[in-house]
N, C-alpha and C positions, 0 to 999 in steps of 0.2 A: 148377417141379415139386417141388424140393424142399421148399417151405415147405408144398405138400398135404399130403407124405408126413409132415412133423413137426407137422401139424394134427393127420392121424389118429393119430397115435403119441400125441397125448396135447397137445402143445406149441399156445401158444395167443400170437397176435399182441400183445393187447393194447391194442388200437387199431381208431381206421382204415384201413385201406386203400385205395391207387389204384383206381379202377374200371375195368372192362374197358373197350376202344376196335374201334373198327375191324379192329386189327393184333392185338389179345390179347384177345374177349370175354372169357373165361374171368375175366381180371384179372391184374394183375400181383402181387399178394401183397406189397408195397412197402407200410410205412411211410409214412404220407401227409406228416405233418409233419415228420419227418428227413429222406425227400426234398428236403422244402421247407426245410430246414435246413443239408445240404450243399447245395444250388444257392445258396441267398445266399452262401454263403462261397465256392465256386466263383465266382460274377459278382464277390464283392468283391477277389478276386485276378485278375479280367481272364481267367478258364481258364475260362468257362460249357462245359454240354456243346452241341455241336452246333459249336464252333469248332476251329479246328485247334490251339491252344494248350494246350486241356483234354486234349488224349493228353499232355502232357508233365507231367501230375501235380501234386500238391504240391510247390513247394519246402519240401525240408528243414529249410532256418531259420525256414522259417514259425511251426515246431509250439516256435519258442524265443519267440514275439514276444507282446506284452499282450495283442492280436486272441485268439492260440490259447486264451489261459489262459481269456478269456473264453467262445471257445467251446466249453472242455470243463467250463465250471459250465452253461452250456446243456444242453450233451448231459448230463449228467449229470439236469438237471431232466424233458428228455423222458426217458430210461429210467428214473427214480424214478416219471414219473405212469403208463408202461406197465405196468413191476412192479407199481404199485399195484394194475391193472385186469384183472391174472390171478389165477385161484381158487388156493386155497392148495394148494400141494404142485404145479401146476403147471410146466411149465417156459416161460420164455418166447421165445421164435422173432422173431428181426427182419433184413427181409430189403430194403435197399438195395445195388447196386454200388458208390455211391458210398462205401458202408463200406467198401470196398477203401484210400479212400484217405485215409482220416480216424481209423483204426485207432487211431492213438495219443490221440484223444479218445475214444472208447470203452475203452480200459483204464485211465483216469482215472476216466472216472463209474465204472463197475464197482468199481473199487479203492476209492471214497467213499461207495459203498451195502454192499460189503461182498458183490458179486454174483461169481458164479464166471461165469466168460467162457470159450465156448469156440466154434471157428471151425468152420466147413464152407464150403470152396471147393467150387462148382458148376465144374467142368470141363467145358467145353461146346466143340465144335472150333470151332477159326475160320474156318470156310469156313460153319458154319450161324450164327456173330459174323456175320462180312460179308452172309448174305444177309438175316437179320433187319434189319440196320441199311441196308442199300440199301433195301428193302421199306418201313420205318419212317420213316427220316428220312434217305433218299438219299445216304446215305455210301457214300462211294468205299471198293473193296477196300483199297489202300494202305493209308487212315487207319483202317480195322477192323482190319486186322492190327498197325498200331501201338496202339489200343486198347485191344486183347485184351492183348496184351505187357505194357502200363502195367499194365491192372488184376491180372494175374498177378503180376507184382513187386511190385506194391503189398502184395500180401496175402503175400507169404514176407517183403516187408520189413518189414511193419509186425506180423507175426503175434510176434516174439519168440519165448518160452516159452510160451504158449499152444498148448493142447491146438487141433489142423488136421487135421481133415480133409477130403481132396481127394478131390469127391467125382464118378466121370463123368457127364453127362448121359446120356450113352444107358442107364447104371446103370438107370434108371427103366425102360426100355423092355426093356428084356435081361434084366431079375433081378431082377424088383421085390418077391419075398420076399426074398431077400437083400441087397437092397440097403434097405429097412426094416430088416431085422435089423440091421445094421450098424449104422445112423444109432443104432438103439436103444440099441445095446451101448456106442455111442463117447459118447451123452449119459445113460444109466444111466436109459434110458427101458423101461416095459415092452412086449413083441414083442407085434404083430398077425398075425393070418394073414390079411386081407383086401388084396388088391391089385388089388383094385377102380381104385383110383384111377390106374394103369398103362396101364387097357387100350387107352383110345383114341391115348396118343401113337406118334405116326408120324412119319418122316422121309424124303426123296427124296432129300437130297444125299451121295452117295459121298465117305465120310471118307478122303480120300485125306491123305499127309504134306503140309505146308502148303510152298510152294516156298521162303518167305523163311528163309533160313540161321538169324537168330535164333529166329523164330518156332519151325523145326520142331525146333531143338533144345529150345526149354522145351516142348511139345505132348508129344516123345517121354520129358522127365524127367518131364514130370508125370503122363504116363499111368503109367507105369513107378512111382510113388509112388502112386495109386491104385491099382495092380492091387495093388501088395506091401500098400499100406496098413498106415496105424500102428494104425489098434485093433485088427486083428487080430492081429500082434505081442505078445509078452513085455512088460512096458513098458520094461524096458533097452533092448531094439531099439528098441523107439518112439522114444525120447531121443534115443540115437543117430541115428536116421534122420533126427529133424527137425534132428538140428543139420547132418546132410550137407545136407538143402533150405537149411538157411541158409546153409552155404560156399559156395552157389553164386549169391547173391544180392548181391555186391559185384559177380562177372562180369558178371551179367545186368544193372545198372546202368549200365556200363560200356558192354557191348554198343548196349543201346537207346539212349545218347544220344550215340552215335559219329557223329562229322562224314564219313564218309569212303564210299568206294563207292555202292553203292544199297541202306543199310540203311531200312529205315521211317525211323529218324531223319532220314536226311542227307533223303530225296524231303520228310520233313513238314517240315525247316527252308526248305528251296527253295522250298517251298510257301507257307510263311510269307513269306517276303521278296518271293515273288511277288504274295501278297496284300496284304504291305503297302504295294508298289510300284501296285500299282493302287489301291490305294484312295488314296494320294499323286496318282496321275495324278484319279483322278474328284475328289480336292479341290481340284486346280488347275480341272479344267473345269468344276467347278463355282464357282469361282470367276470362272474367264472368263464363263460367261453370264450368273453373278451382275451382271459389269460391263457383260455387253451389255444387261440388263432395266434394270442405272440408266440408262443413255444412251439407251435407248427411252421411262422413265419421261418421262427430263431432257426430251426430243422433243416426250412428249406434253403434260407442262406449258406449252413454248412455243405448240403449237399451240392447248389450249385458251384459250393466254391471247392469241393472235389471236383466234381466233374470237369471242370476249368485245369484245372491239375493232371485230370486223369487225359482230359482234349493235349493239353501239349506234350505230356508223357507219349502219347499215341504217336503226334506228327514226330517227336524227335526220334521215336522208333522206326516211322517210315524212312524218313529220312538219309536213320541208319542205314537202314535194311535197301534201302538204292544205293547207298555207298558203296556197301558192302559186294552188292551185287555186281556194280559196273568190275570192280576190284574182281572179283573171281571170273566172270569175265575176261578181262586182259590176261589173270592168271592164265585160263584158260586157254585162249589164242597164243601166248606163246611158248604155252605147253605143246600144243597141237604143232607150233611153226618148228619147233625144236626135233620131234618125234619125224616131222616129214624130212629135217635135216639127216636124221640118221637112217630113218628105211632108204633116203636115197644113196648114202653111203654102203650100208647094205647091199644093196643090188649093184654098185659098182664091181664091189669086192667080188660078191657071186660072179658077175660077167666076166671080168678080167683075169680075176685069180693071181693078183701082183703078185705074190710069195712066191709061185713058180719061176718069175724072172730071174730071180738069182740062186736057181735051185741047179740049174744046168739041167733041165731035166725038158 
């Protein structure tokens, strides 16, 4: 919703975009190619989304290693061909969550184009986190509420000095002139009176406090930093304010990757070992049947190579058995031509009676 609201205000993508689906006709307003940008480097470090490894974020030394340095002359080249492709004096708007956690390559390209970089966190509860992401792509509450947490840390850890702000999602629905006004103000955009673009969003789910300890402690500071908000602030407050959001971004690191109790952390490490144990178990049984299909294989080689055996055992039997045949056969005819020899002598003898010839009789 927010990237509608900084379309009509003036701010312009630059790009392509995801297209709508099933779960968001409208569309998601995402970056198509930085999408596609952070997911290879997420699959290159083994943290794709959709597994339980990707709530555990970037590591940290990653953003020291040759991979990073490479990936931030990339990112730097996708937001040079964006900038290029917005009209002059525009502002330009790019909207991935995975920019949560890749922050420190985007203040790199920025710093090498010479682009003023400034953040807007979408504050969205995690109870309408979790039912999107059930609805979408069947994630368990657990691992949305670990989710939410990562990408929340991510963006105060990774935000530095960068001008943040944190901004509520229902904002859009509750106070959508001033919550456009705002957005205006904190990016030195000019103010709309249409909020138009407000009026159909709706919600069913009761924002109650979230149950999980870490969760509804950062829910209730970051509400509490939206509602005070830094552009509306002095800017000495502001400064002030963001460096309070940062003192409290070593605890929160801390917190979410704690071994102990039944934080998100310690159920999605469980989780882990339980997936890895299983998939350890289907590599063995897939190896056992893998051994039963060779010895079925081994089986059936022996058998065809009977039957190959038993096929010309057969023919050399037919074979026979016409040989043998013609042969009795022949037997047979000149047995028969023999027998017709002698009944004809037979019947001579009867007719004639030669022995009487020399009988005198």
């Amino acid at each position: 919703m927010t990237m509608q609201g900084l379309n009509l205000l003036g701010a312009q993508p630059g790009g392509a975009l995801l297209e709508g689906d099933e779960f968001n006709p409208r569309g998601y307003w995402e970056a198509a190619e930085i999408v596609a940008f952070h997911d290879d480097l997420l699959f290159e470090m083994g943290r794709p989304w959709g597994t339980p490894e990707h709530a555990l974020g970037v590591p940290p030394a990653w953003f020291d290693t040759a991979r990073a340095a490479e990936a931030a002359a990339r990112a730097t080249e996708l937001l040079r061909a964006r900038l290029d492709a917005v009209d002059a004096g525009r502002v330009l708007a790019l909207k991935d969550p995975r920019m949560s956690l890749f922050l420190p390559l985007w203040q790199i390209a920025a710093e090498r184009l010479d682009a003023r970089l400034s953040l807007i966190c979408c504050l969205r509860h995690p109870d309408e986190v979790a039912a999107s992401l059930a609805r979408r792509d069947s994630i368990g509450p657990e691992m949305s509420v670990m989710l939410w947490t990562s990408y929340q840390v991510a963006v105060l850890e990774g935000a530095g000095d960068l001008p943040l702000l944190i901004l509520p999602f229902a904002a859009w629905r509750e106070a959508p002139r001033q919550t456009s006004d705002r957005v205006a103000r904190f990016l030195d955009l000019p103010m709309i009176s249409s909020t138009a673009f407000a009026a159909d969003l709706t919600t069913s789910l009761p924002l109650s406090s979230p149950k999980d300890g870490v969760t509804r402690f950062w829910w209730d500071r970051l509400s509490d930093m939206a509602a005070e908000g830094c552009v509306d602030c002095p800017r000495d407050e502001a400064v002030w304010y963001h460096r309070q959001m940062q003192g409290h971004v070593s605890a929160v690191v801390t917190a979410i990757r704690a071994e102990q109790d039944e934080t998100p952390t310690a159920v999605l490490l469980r989780d882990l070992d339980s997936f890895r144990q299983g998939y350890a178990d289907l590599q063995k049984l897939r190896q056992g049947d893998q051994d039963w299909i060779d010895q079925q294989r081994q089986s059936l080689d022996l058998l065809e190579s009977d039957l190959a055996i038993f096929r010309a055992r057969a023919t050399e039997m037919e074979r026979a058995y016409q040989d043998s045949a013609e042969q009795s056969e022949a037997f047979r005819q000149a047995y028969l031509a023999e027998v017709a020899k002698y009944e004809k002598l037979v019947a001579f003898l009867r007719k004639f009676q030669p022995w009487t010839w020399f009988s005198g009789k």
